[in-house]
FIZA-67714 format. One line per 2 residues: number of its first residue (from 0); their letters; for each residue x, y, z of N, C-alpha, C. Coordinates in pm, whole numbers. Each point is the difference from the previous one (the first is absolute). Layout:
residues N
NUM	A	X Y Z X Y Z X Y Z | ...
end
This chain:
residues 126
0	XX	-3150 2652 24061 -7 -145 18 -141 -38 47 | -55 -147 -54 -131 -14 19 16 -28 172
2	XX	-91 15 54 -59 -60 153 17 -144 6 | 20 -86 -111 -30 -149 18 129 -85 -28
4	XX	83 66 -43 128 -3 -29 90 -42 73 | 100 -81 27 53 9 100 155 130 -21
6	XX	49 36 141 119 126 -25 79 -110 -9 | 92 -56 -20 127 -57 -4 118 42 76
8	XX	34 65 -21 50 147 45 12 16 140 | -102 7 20 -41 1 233 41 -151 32
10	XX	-20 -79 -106 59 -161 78 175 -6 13 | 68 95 -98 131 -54 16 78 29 130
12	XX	-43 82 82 27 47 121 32 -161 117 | -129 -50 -62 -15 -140 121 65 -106 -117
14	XX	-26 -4 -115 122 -116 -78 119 9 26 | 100 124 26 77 -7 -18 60 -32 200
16	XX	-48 71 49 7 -31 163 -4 -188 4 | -89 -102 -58 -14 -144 0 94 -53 -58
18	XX	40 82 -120 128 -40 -78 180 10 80 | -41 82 76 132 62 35 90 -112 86
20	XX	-103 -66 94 59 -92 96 -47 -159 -34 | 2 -13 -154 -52 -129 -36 76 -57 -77
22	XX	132 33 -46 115 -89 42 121 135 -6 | 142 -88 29 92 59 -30 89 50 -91
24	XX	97 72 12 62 5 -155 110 -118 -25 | -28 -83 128 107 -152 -74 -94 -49 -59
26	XX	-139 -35 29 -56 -64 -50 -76 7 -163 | 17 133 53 -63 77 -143 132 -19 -103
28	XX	114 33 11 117 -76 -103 25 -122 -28 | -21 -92 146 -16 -134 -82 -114 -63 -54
30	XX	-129 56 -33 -75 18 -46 41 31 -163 | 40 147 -10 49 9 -154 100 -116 -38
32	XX	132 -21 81 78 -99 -35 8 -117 -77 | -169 -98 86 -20 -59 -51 -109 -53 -145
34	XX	-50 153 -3 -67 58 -111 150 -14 -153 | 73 54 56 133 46 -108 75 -163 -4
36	XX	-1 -80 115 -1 -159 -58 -55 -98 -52 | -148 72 -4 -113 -111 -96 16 53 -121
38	XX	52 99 -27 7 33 -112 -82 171 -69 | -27 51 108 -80 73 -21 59 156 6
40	XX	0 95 -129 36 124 48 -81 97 48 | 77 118 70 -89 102 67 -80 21 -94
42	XX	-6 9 -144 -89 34 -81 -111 -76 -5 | 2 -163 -10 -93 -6 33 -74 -46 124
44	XX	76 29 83 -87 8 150 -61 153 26 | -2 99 -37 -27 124 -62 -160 29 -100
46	XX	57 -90 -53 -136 -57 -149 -86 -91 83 | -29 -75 82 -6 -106 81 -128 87 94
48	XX	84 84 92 -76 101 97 -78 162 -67 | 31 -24 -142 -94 159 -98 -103 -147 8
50	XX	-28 -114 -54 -106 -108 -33 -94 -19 171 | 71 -36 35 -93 -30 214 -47 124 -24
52	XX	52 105 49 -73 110 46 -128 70 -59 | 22 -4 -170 -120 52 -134 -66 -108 60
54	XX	38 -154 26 -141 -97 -24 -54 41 169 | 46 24 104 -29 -1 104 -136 209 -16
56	XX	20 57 -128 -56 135 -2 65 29 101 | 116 26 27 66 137 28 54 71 -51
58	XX	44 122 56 53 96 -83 174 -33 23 | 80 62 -124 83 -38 -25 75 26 114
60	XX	9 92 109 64 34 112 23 -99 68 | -93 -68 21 47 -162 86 73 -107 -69
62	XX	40 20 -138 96 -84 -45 116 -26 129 | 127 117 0 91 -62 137 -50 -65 112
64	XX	-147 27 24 -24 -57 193 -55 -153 -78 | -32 -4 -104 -37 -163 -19 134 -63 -39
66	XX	90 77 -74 101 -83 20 87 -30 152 | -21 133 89 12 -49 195 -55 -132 -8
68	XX	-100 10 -12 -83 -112 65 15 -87 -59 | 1 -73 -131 79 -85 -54 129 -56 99
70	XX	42 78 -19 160 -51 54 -12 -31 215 | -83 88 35 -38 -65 146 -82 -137 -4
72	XX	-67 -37 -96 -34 -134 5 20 -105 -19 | 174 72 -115 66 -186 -31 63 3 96
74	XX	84 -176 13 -6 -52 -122 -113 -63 -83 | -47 -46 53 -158 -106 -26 -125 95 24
76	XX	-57 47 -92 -142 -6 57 -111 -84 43 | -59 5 62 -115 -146 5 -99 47 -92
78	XX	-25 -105 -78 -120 -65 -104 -80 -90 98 | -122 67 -11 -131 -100 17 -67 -37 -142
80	XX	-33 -113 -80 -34 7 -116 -118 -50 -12 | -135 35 -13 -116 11 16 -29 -69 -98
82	XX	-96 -105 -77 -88 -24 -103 -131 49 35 | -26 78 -69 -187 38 20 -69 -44 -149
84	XX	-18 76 -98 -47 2 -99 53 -87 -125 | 167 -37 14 67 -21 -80 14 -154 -45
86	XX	79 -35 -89 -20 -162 -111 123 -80 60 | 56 58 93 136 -34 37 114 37 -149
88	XX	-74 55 -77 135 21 -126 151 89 56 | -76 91 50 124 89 118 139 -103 49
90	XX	-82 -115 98 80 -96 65 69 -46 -144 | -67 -36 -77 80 -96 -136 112 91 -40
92	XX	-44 135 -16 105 29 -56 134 76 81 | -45 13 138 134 7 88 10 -130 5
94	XX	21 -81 24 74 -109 19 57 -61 -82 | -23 56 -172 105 -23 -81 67 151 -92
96	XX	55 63 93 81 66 29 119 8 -49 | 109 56 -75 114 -68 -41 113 110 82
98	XX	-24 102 -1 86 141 17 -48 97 68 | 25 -6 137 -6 -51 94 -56 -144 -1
100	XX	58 -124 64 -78 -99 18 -89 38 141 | -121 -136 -18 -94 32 102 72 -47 153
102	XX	179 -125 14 33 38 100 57 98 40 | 100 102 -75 51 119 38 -144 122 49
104	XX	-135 -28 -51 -101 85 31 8 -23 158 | -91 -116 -27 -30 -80 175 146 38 123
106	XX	86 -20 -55 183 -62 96 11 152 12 | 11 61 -91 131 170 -12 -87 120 3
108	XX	-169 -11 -48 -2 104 -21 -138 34 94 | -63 -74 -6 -175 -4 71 -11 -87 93
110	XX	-38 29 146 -35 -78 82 -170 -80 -26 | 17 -139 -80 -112 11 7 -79 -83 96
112	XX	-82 60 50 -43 -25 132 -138 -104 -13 | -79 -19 -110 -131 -92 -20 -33 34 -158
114	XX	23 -119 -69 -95 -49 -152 -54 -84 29 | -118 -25 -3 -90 -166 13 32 -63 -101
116	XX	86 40 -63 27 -84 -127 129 -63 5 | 78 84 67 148 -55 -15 25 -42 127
118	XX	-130 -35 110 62 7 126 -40 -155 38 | 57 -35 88 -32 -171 -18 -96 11 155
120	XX	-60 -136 -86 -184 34 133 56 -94 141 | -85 82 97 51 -27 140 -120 -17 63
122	XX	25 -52 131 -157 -32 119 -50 -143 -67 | -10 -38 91 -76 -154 20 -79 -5 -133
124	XX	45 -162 -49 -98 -22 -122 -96 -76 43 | -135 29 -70 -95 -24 41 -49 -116 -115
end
C-alpha cells in the first residue's frame, strides 16, 4: 500500500465504536419501518447505501456502518442549502417535484433548516 493512501481498515475500529451507541435497535427498526411505508424495499435501500458509500470513495466494507448511520440520523436529516455558483435551476426544479412532492420532501423527509430562496426574509426593513 502506497504511504499516501489512506488504511481504511485501522478506521473501522473507531467507526464502529461511534456507531455502536448512536442509536438504538427501536430506533433503527422504526427507521426501516418507515422506509417499508414510503414505499421503499430493502433492496433498494441496499442499492441506495452501495451509491453513498462508492460516491463518498469508500470501500465497500462501510456499506452496513453507512447504512448505521443513516438510520441514527432519521427521521429528518437537516439540509442547509447553499447557492454559491449556481442559476437557481436546482431550486426550479425541486420545487416542481411531482413524486415525492416538494411538501412530503420539506414535512416527512428533510429537515430543512435554510434556502434563501424558499425562506421568507426577516430583520427590519430598511
Amino acid at each position: 500500500m502506497k504511504k499516501d493512501t489512506l488504511d481504511y481498515e485501522a478506521l473501522l475500529p473507531e467507526v464502529d465504536e461511534r456507531l455502536k451507541n448512536s442509536c438504538s435497535k427501536e430506533q433503527e427498526q422504526l427507521f426501516y419501518n418507515n422506509l417499508k411505508e414510503a414505499g421503499f424495499t430493502r433492496r433498494d435501500f441496499l442499492k441506495w447505501t452501495s451509491m453513498i458509500t462508492a460516491a463518498l470513495t469508500l470501500p465497500p466494507i462501510f456499506e452496513p456502518r453507512v447504512a448505521k448511520a443513516v438510520a441514527a440520523i432519521a427521521p429528518r436529516p437537516t439540509v442547509i442549502w447553499l447557492h454559491f455558483a449556481e442559476c437557481t435551476g436546482c431550486t426550479e426544479s425541486f420545487l416542481r417535484t411531482i413524486n415525492p412532492s416538494i411538501e412530503q420532501v420539506i414535512f416527512d423527509t428533510v429537515n430543512l433548516a435554510f434556502h434563501d430562496t424558499l425562506m421568507m426574509a426577516s430583520g427590519k426593513k430598511s
